[in-house]
N, C-alpha and C positions, 0 to 999 in steps of 0.2 A: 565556257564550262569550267576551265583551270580547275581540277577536282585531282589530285596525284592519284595515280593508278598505279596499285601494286601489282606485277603480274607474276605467277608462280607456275612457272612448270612442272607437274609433277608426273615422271614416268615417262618423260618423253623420248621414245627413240632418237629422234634428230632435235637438237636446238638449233638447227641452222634457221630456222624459220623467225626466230624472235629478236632478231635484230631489224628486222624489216618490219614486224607486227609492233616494237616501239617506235622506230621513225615513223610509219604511220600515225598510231596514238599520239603522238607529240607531237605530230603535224597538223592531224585535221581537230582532235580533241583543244590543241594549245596547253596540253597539263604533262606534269613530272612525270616521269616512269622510273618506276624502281622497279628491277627483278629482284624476287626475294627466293630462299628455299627454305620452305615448310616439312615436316617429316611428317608429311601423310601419309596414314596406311593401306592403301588400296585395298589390298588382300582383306582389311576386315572389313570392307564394306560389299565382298562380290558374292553374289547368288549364283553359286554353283550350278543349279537348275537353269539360269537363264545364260549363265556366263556371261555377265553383265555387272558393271557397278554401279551402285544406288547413290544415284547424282545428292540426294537432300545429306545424307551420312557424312560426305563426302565435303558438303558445304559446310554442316556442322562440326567438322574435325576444325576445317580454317576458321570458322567462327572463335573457337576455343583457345586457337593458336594467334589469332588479329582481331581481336575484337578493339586492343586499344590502338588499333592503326586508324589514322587519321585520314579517308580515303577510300577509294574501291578495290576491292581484293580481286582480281580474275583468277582461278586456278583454268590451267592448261593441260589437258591429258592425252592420252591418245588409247585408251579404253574405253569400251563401249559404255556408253550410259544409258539409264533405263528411271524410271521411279513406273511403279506400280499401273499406274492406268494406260501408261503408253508400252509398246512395242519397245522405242527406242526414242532417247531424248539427244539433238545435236547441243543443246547446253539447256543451263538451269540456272534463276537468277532469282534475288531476294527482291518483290514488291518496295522500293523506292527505298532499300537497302541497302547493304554496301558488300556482300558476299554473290560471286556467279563463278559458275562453272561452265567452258565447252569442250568437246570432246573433238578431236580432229580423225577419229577413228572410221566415220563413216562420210569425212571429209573427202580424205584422200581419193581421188579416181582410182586407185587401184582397187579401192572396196570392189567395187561396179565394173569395171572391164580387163583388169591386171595391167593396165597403164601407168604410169606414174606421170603426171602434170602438175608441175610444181607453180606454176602460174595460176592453175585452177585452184588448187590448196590454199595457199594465198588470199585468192580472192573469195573463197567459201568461208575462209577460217577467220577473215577481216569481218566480213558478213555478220558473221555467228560469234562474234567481241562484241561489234558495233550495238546489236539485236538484243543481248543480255545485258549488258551497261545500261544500254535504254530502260529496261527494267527496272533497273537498279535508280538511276536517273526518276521514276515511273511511271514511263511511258506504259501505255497498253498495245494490244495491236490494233495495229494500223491497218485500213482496208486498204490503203493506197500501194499498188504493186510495185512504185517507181521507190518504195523507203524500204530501209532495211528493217524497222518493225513489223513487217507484213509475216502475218504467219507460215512457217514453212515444213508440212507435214512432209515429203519428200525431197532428194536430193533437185530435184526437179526445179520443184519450189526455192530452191536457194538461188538455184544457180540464174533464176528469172526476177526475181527481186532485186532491186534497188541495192546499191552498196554501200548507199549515208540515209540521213534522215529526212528524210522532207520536211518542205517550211513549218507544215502546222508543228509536227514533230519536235523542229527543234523551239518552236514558239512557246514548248508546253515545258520543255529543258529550261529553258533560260525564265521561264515562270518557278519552277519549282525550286528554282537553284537559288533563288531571292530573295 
C-alpha cells in the first residue's frame, strides 16, 4: 500500500491512544504517518437538536485545510457523529478519496456499561481506521464477517468483524493502487 497517512486528532480528550494507532498503521499498512493539527471547528458543524456532529462538514473543513496533501487524511474525534439518514455514524470516508473521519465516541465501552477497556478501544478504534481507509482505498463492503469492511450497524457488529482485510479485499487494494 505505502500511501502516507496523515492522522489528525481533533478534540480528543486522551491522545494516549495515538501512539499505538501509528505503530499499528506503520506496521500492518508499511506507509509514513504523520500526525498533523488542523483547527477544525467542531462547534460549527454540531446540530444542537441531535447533539451530534455532521461527519460530511467536518470532512469538508479538512478537505479545505489538505487538499494539497499528498496522502490520506484520517481526522480522529471523540464526538459523536451523525449525517442525516443514520442515527449515528462510527466514521465516514470519501469513495476512493483521500479524506475519512471516525469517531471513538461510541467506541469507548464506557458508552455501553460505564467500563473503561482500553484494549477494547483499541481494537474497535483500529477497526473503524482500517474500515474507512478501505474506502478511501475504494473498497465497498464486504459480506465476508472475518474483514474489517463488513458493515457494522452496531457496536456489536464491530466488535465480531474481522480486524484487517481479507485476501479479496486486499487483492482489490493493491488493484487499485496500480
Amino acid at each position: 500500500m505505502n500511501c502516507r497517512i496523515f492522522l489528525a486528532p481533533v478534540g480528543l480528550s486522551n491522545n494516549e491512544i495515538i501512539p499505538a494507532i501509528t505503530e499499528d498503521l506503520r506496521k500492518k499498512l508499511r506507509a509514513p504517518i504523520s500526525i498533523i493539527d488542523l483547527p477544525i471547528e467542531l462547534e460549527a458543524v454540531k446540530s444542537a437538536e441531535r447533539n451530534q456532529f455532521y461527519s460530511t462538514k467536518l470532512i469538508a473543513q479538512a478537505l479545505k485545510l489538505t487538499n494539497d496533501y499528498n496522502g490520506k487524511v484520517m481526522l480522529l474525534v471523540d464526538v459523536d457523529l451523525y449525517i442525516p439518514i443514520f442515527t449515528f455514524i462510527y466514521g465516514e470516508a470519501q469513495l476512493h478519496g483521500k479524506h475519512a473521519i471516525v469517531s471513538l465516541c461510541r467506541l469507548h465501552e464506557e458508552f455501553y456499561t460505564g467500563q473503561t477497556n482500553s484494549p477494547l478501544l483499541f481494537s474497535r478504534t483500529m477497526k473503524e481506521i482500517y474500515h474507512e481507509l478501505g474506502h478511501n482505498f475504494g473498497l465497498l463492503h464486504c459480506e465476508d464477517w472475518d474483514c474489517v469492511m463488513h458493515s457494522s450497524a452496531g457496536i456489536e457488529e464491530v466488535d465480531i468483524k474481522g480486524s484487517y482485510y481479507c485476501n479479496k479485499c486486499l487483492k482489490e487494494i493493491a488493484w487499485n493502487e496500480s
